[in-house]
N, C-alpha and C positions, 0 to 999 in steps of 0.2 A: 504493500500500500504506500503511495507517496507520501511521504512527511509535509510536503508542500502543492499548494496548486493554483499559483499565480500565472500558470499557462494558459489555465483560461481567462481571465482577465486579460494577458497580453494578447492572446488572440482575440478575444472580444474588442480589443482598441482597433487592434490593427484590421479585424474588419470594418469594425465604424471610420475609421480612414478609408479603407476603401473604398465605403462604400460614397464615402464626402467627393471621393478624389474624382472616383468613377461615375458620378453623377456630373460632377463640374464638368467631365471631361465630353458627357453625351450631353446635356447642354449648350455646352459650346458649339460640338458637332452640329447639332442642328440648327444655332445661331448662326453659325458658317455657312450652313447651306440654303439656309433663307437670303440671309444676306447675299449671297452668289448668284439666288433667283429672281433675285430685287434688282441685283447690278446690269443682269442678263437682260431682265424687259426693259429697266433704264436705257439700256443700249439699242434696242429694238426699238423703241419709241423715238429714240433721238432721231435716230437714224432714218426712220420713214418720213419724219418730219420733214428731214434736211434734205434727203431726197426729191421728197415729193416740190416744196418750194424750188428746189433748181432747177427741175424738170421744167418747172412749171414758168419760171424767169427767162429759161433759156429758150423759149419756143422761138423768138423771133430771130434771136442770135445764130439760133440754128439753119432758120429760110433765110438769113443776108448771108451765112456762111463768115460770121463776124468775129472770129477767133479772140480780137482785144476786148471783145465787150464778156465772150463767154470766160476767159482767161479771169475776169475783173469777179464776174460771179460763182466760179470756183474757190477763188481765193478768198472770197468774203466765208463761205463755207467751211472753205481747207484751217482756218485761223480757229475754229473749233479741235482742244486735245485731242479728243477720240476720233477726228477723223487722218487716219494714214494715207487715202489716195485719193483721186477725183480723176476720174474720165469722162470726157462728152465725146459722145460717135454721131455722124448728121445721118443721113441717108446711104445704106450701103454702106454703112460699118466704117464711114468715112474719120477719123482718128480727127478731132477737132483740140482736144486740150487734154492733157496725160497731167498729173501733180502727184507729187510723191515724198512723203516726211523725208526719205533718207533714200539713195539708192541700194537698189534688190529688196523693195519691200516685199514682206509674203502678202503671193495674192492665191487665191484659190485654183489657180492652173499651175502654180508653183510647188503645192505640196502634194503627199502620196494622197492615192485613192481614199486607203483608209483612214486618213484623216477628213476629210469630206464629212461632215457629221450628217449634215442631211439638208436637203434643197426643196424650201416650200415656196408655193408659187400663191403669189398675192393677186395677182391681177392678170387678166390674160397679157401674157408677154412682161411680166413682172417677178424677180423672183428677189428671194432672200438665203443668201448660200451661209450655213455654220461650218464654220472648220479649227481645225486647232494647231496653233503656233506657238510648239516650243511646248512646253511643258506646263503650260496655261489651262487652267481648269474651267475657265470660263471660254469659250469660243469666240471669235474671232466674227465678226459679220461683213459680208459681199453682198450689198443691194445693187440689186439692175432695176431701174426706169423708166419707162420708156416716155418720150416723149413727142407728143400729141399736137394736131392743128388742124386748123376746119381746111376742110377741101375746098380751094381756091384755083384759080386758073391764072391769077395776076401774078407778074412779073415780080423779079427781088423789086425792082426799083419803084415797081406801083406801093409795092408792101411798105416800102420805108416811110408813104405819104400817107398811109391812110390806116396807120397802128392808132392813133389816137380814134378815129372813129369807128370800132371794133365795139360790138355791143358785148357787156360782159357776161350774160348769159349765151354760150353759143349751141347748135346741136350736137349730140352729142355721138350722134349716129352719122353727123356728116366730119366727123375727125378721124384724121388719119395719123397713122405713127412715121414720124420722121427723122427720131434719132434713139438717143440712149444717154442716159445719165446712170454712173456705177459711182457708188462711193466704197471706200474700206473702213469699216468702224473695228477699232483697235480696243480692249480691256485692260491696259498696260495701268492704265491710271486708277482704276477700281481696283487691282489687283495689288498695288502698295498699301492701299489702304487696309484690304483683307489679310497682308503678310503684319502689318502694325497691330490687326486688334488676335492676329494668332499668336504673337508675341506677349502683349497682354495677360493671355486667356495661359500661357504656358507659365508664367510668371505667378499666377495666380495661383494656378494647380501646384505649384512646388511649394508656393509660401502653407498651401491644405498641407502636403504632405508633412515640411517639416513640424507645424503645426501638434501633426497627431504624434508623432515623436516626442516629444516635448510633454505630453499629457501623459506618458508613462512613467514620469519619475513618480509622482503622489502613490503609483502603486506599489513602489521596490519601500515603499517605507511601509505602504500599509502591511506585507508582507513582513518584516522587520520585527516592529514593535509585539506583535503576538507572539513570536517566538522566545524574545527576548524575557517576557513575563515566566512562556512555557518553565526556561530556563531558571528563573527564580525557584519559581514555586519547586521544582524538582530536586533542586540543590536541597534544600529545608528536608524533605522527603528521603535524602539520600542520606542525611544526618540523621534520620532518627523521628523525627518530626511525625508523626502520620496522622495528626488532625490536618495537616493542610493541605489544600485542594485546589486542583487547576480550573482556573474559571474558560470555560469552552464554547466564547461568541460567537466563535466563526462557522460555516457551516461547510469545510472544503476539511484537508488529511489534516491539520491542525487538530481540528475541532473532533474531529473522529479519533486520534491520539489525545487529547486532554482528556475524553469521556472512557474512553479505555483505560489510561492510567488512575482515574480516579476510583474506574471501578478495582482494578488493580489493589489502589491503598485499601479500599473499604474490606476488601477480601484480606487482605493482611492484619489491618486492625481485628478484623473479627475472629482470625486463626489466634492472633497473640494475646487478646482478651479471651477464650477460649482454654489458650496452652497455662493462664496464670489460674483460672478458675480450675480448671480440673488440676492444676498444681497444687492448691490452696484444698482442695478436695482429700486429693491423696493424703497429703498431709495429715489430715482428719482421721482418714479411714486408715492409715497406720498407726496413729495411736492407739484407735479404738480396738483396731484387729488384730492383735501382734500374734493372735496365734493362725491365722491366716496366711504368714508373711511371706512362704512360700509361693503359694497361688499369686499374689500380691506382686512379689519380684517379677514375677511370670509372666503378669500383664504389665508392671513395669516396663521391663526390658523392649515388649513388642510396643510399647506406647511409647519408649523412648528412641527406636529407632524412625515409628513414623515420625517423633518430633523430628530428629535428625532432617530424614528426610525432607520436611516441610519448610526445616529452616535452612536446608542447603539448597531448595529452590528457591525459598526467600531471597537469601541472599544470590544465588544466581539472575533472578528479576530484577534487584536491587541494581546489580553491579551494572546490566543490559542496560537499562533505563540512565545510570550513572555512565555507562560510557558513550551512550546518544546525546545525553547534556553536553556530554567535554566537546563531541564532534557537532555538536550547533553554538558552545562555546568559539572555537575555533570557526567557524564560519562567521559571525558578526567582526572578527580581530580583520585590521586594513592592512593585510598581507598579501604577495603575489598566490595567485593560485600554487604554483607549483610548491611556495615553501608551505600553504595549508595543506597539499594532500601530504607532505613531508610527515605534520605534525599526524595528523589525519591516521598515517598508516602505522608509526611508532603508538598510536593511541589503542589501535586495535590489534597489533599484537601484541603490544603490555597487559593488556587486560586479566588478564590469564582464565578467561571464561571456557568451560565444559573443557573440550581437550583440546583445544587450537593450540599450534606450536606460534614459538615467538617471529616468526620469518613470515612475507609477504611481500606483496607488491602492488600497484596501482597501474594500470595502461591508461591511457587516452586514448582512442580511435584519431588517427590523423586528417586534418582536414581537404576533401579531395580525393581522401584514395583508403580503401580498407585494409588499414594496416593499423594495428596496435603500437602504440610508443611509450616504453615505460618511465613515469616521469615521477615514482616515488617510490622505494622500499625499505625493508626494516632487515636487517642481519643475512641477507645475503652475501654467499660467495661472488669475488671479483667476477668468476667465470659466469657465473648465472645472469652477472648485473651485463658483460658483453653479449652473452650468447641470445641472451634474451631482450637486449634491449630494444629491435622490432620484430613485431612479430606480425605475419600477415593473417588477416579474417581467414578459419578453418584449419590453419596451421598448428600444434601441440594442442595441449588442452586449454590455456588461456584464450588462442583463435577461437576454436571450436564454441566456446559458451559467446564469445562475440557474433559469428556464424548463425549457430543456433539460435540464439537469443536465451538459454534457459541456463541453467546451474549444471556444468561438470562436475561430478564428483570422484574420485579415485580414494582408494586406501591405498597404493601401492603402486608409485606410479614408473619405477623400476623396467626399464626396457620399453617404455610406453613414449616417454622423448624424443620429439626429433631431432632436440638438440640435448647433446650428451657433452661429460667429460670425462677425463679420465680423477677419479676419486669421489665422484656424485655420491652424496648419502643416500641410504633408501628412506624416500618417504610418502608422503602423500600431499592428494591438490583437493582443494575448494573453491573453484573459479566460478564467479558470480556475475554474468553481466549489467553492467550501470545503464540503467534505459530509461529515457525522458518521453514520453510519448510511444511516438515508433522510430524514433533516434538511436543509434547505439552509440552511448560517448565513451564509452572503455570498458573495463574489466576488472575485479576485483579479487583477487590472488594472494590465499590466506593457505599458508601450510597445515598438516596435519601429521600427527604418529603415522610411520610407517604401522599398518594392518589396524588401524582404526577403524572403527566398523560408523557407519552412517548415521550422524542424532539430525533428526528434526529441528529439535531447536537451535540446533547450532545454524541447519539452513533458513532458521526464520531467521536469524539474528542477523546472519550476512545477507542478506535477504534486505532487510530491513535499512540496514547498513548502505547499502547501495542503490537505496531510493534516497534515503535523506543525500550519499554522493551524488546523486543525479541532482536534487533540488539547489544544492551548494554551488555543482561545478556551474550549471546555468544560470541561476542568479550573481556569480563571481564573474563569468564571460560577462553579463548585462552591465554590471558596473565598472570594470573595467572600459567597455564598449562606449559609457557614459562620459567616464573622466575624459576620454580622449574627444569627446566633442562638447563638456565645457572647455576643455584648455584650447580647440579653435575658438568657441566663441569668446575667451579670453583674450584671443590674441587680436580678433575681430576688433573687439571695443582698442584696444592698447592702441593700433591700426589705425581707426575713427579719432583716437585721440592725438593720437602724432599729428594728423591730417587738419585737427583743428590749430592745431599750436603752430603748423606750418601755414595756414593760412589767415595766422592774427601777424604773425613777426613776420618771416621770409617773404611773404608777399607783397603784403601791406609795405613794407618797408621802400624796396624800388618804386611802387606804387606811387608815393607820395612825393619823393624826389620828379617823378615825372608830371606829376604836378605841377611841381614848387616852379622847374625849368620851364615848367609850359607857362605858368601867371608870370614869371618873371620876364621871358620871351614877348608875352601880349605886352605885359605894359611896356618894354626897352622898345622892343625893333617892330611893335606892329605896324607904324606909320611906315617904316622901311622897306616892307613887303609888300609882292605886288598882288592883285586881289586874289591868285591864284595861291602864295606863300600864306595869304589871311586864313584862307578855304582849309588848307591844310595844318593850318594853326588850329584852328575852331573844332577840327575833326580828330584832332589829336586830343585835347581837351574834353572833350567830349565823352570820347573814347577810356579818356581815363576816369574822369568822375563814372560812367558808367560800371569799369572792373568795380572801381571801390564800392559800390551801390550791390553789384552781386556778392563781394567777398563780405560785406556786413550781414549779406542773405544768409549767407552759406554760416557765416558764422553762428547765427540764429538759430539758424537750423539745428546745426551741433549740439546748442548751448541746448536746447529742451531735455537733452540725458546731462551732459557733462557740466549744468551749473542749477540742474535742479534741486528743489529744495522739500524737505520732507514734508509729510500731511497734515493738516493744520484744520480745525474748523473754519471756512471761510464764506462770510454772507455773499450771494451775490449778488444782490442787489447795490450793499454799498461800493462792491466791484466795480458796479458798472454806473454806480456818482460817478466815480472816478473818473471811470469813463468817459462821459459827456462831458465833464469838465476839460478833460485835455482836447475832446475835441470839437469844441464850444464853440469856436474862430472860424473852423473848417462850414462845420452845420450852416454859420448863418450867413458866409459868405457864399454859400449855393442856393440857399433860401430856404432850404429842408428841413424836416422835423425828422425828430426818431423817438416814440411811444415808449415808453418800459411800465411794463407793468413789476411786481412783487416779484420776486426771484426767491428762490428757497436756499436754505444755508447746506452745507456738505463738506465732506473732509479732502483739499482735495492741497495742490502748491499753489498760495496765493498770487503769486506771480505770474505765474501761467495760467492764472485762470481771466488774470487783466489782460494778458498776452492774448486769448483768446478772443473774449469779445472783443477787445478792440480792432482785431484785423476783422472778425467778422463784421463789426459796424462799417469801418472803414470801407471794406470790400463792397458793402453796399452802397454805400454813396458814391466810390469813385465810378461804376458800374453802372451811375442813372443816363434817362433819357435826356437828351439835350433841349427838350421842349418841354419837360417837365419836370419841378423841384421833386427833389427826392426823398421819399417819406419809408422811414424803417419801423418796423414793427419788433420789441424783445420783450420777449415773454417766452416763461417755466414753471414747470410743475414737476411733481413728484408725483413717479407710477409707483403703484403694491407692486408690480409683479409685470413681466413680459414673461411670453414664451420665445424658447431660444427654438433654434434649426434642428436640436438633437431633440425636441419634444420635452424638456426641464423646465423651469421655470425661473427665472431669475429676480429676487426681491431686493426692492432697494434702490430705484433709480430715480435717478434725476434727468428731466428734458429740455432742452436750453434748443427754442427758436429766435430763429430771425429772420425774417421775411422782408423783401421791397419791392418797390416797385419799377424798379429798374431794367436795363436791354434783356437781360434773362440768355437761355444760351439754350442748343438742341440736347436733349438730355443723352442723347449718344458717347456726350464728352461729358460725361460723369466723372467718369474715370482719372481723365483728363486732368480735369482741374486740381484733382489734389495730388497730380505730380511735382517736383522741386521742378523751377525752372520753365512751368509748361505755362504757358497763354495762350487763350484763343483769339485775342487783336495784338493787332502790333502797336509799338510802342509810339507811335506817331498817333493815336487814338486815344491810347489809357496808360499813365507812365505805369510805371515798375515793374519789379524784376520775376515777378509768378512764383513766388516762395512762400506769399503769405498763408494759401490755405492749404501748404502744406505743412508748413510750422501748426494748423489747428490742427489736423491730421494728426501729427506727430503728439501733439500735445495730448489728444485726447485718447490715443492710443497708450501714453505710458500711463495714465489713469483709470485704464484697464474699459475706456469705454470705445463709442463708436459715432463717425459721421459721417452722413449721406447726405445727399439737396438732393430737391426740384424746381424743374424748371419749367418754362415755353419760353423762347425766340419773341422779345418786345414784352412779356406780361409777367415780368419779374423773376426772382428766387426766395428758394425760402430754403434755409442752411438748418439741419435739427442734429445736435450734438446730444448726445446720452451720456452720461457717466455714472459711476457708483455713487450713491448717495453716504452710504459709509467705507470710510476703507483703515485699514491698520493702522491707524495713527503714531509719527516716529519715522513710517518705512520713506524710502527712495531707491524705489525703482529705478 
């Protein structure tokens, strides 16, 4: 029976990861492929559009045979991205204008058959050819058009006098076809876009996975501490103790071990209260019977050998349970594995329980390949420790119980070796396979007396023995496995932090000299410059207030871990007095108001909670309509309770809105916006640098909470930050 059974818990994580990862990842999928069939009609509709109006401009161009004028109307076309080529053909396939993005564009007589995806006919004499170039998921579109004109008998040169008096409804049955208009519509430019939000979407799914990684540490402890108790309470028991009693919450091999052992003690207590009462008995009934004393000795002797007996199992249960303590002892100590199965193996052949000799060994199964590697023993000869140090699965008796999966046993393993030496004692094997699941992690290799005959209890105890080594060696791999990925995310932050301190000094520092030479430059030699030395004075200047305007960003950015400040009760409301007071000047030099209602109090770094709203207020107003003063709405409340994604419940939050009424934005670029650095206008629109809603981001992430907006294009945003209403007070994150 396993000592432990945190394997299901880690499997239960690591499905619930999956199934987070594996969802993200088929949502995506079919965000991708709507988006793909959005891009695809997008492109079909341009396309016929564009078509049909040239078709349609070019009729006349086509009867004068006027190459500069159709040349003029191609090109107004061709200045559209997605179109790659323009042809007009007059009558008889006559080549009137050819345009092309690039020379050798692919056109559909260019590529193989099967890429030909398939050719629908719109109109008689109309078609729309799909094919595929390159390695483009979305196809490529070839419109042909034909183009149309009433059936006339007059000359070019009648035609050129008498376009204006052309009634604009004509018949339509007296039109004939006189040329050909073909465009090439290209998906090069929707397809950046789809490689940008797969980027995203891969970004995403890694930060889920590590994520679920991360959520297994709370269980290597919840694992821990029960054992740890186990271990108390057992020591007491091992002393002598037998009123105390393992308290058994859990309901996995723990918890099944504590109720075992307790009933254990209670059978103990009641044989030792028993052994003093019939003691105290005899006692009686030899004084009274001495002429008895015969009979008396007689049942003596057979009552004193079952004592024997009773208490040489005692103490054999005793010692069994005292040498499981020592090796979960030895499992909590912050030792390399190899020196714990060291202790591990010196513990169970010291023991001196039923008849195991003092010699043994420990394998690992190697990772990669089935072979045993012996990485612990107790009083082996040199030649045993070479001969045997690997051993392949099914090879001697140690392979074998690997192989098998079950317990070899020998009394007499004498000519039974494949590897031999010369002077081998005769003896005996008890090789136990260590198995985690359906894992083989090694094998456990306990001697015996040569012609020892077979106990049970000895195979339950090794037995036993090599479940608690299975629950050790893999929770020992887990932590190990652990320490080496906080010491990268140690070396992460250290990284993060050099990177600040090189862009407050080393940066900054030339930075400011290029400055200083640039003010000092304007004011000596600008009259000396001619307006073109001015141009590049001005854009030098420019250029450098701008770096120092990003590196104060970036430094901000930083500063939200590396100059945070612990958890503190913090009103928000008087946060955000503050607030309007700093930005008091701004408001009413735009003519704007901004509302606040009551804010609630929470524990959170007061600094950044000012750092917050104020970018978000700011972000509002910088972001109004130019024909409209701009008015912000802040207002919060306190939720009992949200449901999370996993179906839990989370109590305790706090909702921090801000809404305006300002340009607003396509909600597409959600994402977007709380990138460092990312803006959707350019800087000739709306100054600064795009770092501020991700410093809220940032912010509101190390307070363990979350933010998202909504938008529409023209009819404002509204920004809603969540965070814990209570949290550790002290801590920094």
């Amino acid at each position: 029976m396993l000592l432990l059974r945190p394997s299901l818990q880690k499997k239960f994580t690591l499905l619930v990861s999956l199934a987070i990862v594996s969802t993200s990842l088929l949502l995506s999928y079919y965000f991708l492929k709507a988006y793909e069939r959005y891009v695809l009609m997008e492109l079909e509709e341009e396309g016929q559009t564009l078509s049909n109006a040239l078709a349609h401009n070019c009729e006349y161009g086509v009867l004068l045979s006027d190459k500069a004028q159709l040349t003029l109307l191609a090109k107004v076309v061709y200045e559209d991205p997605d179109v790659r080529y323009v042809t007009i053909s007059g009558e008889n396939n006559e080549l009137l204008v050819d345009l092309e993005a690039e020379p050798g564009v692919i056109r559909p007589e260019n590529v193989r058959p099967q890429d030909i995806l398939r050719k629908q006919e719109v109109e008689s004499g109309e078609f729309v050819t799909y094919f595929k170039t390159g390695k483009s998921r979305i196809p490529a579109l070839d419109i042909l058009r034909v183009i149309r004109s009433q059936r006339n008998t007059r000359h070019a040169e009648e035609l050129g006098m008498l376009l204006q008096q052309e009634a604009p409804d004509r018949d339509k049955a007296n039109m004939v076809v006189i040329g050909h208009v073909r465009l090439g519509i290209s998906p090069e430019k929707a397809l950046s876009n789809i490689r940008s939000i797969e980027r995203d979407i891969g970004i995403l799914t890694g930060g889920v996975a590590i994520l679920g990684i991360i959520l297994t540490l709370p269980i290597v402890r919840f694992a821990v501490n029960p054992i740890r108790q186990l271990v108390e309470a057992t020591q007491k028991i091992a002393q002598g103790d037998l009123t105390q009693k393992v308290k058994a919450k859990t309901r996995d091999e723990i918890g099944d071990l504590a109720k075992s052992f307790n009933r254990m003690v209670v059978d103990l207590r009641s044989s030792r209260d028993e052994i003093d009462k019939y003691s105290r008995t005899l006692e009686e009934r030899v004084r009274q019977r001495t002429t008895e004393l015969d009979q008396a000795n007689d049942r003596l002797e057979l009552e004193l050998a079952e004592r024997k007996r009773a208490e040489e199992e005692i103490r054999q249960n005793l010692q069994v349970q005292s040498t499981l303590n020592r090796l979960l002892q030895i499992s909590v100590e912050d030792i390399p594995l190899e020196k714990m199965l060291e202790q591990i193996i010196v513990e169970l052949t010291s023991a001196n329980l039923f008849s195991l000799d003092s010699q043994g060994s420990i394998f690992l199964a190697e990772e990669g390949s089935d072979v045993l590697v012996m990485k612990a023993q107790s009083g082996l000869d040199e030649p045993v420790r070479t001969l045997c140090a690997r051993v392949p699965f099914g090879k001697c008796l140690c392979g074998r119980a690997a192989s098998e999966r079950k317990v070899v046993f020998t009394n007499s393993a004498n000519g039974r070796h494949e590897n031999q030496f010369v002077g081998m004692c005769a003896h005996g094997h008890c090789c136990v396979p260590i198995l985690y699941g359906d894992r083989v992690l090694g094998v456990l290799n306990i001697y015996v007396k040569n012609g020892h005959d077979k106990n049970p209890k000895e195979e339950d105890f090794l037995v036993t023995a090599a479940n608690t080594l299975a629950g050790i060696i893999e929770r020992k791999r887990t932590q190990e496995a652990l320490k080496v990925f906080t010491a990268k995310l140690e070396d992460s932050n250290k990284e993060l932090v050099q990177f600040a301190y090189v862009a407050s000094h080393d940066l900054q520092e030339p930075l400011r000299k290029i400055s200083a030479f640039g003010d000092r430059l304007a004011t000596k030699c600008r009259d000396s410059l001619d307006e073109q030395g001015r141009d590049y004075l001005d854009r030098m200047q420019s250029a450098a207030k701008r770096m120092q305007t990003l590196i104060e960003g970036l430094l901000l950015f930083s500063r939200v871990t590396t100059k945070a400040q612990p958890f503190v009760a913090v009103a928000l409301s008087d946060v955000m007095r503050e607030v309007l007071a700093d930005l008091e000047i701004r408001i009413e030099q735009m003519g704007g108001r901004v509302e606040c209602g009551e804010l609630p109090t929470i524990d959170a770094d007061p600094l950044q909670m000012r750092q917050l709203l104020q970018n978000l207020v700011g972000n509002a107003l910088k972001f109004r309509r130019k024909e409209e003063a701009p008015v912000v709405t802040v207002s919060g409340r306190l939720l009992n309770s949200i449901e999370e994604g996993s179906g839990k419940r989370q109590d305790g939050l706090c909702e921090i809105i801000v809404q305006d009424n300002g340009i607003g934005f396509e909600e597409k670029y959600v994402d977007r916006i709380f990138g460092v650095f990312q803006r959707l206008h350019g800087r000739d629109e709306y100054e600064g640098t795009g770092i501020g809603l991700a410093i809220c981001k940032k912010i509101v992430e190390r307070h363990g909470g979350a933010i998202a907006a909504r938008s529409a294009l023209g009819r404002g945003s509204t920004f809603i930050a969540t965070l814990p209403a209570k949290q550790n007070r002290g801590d920094n994150p």
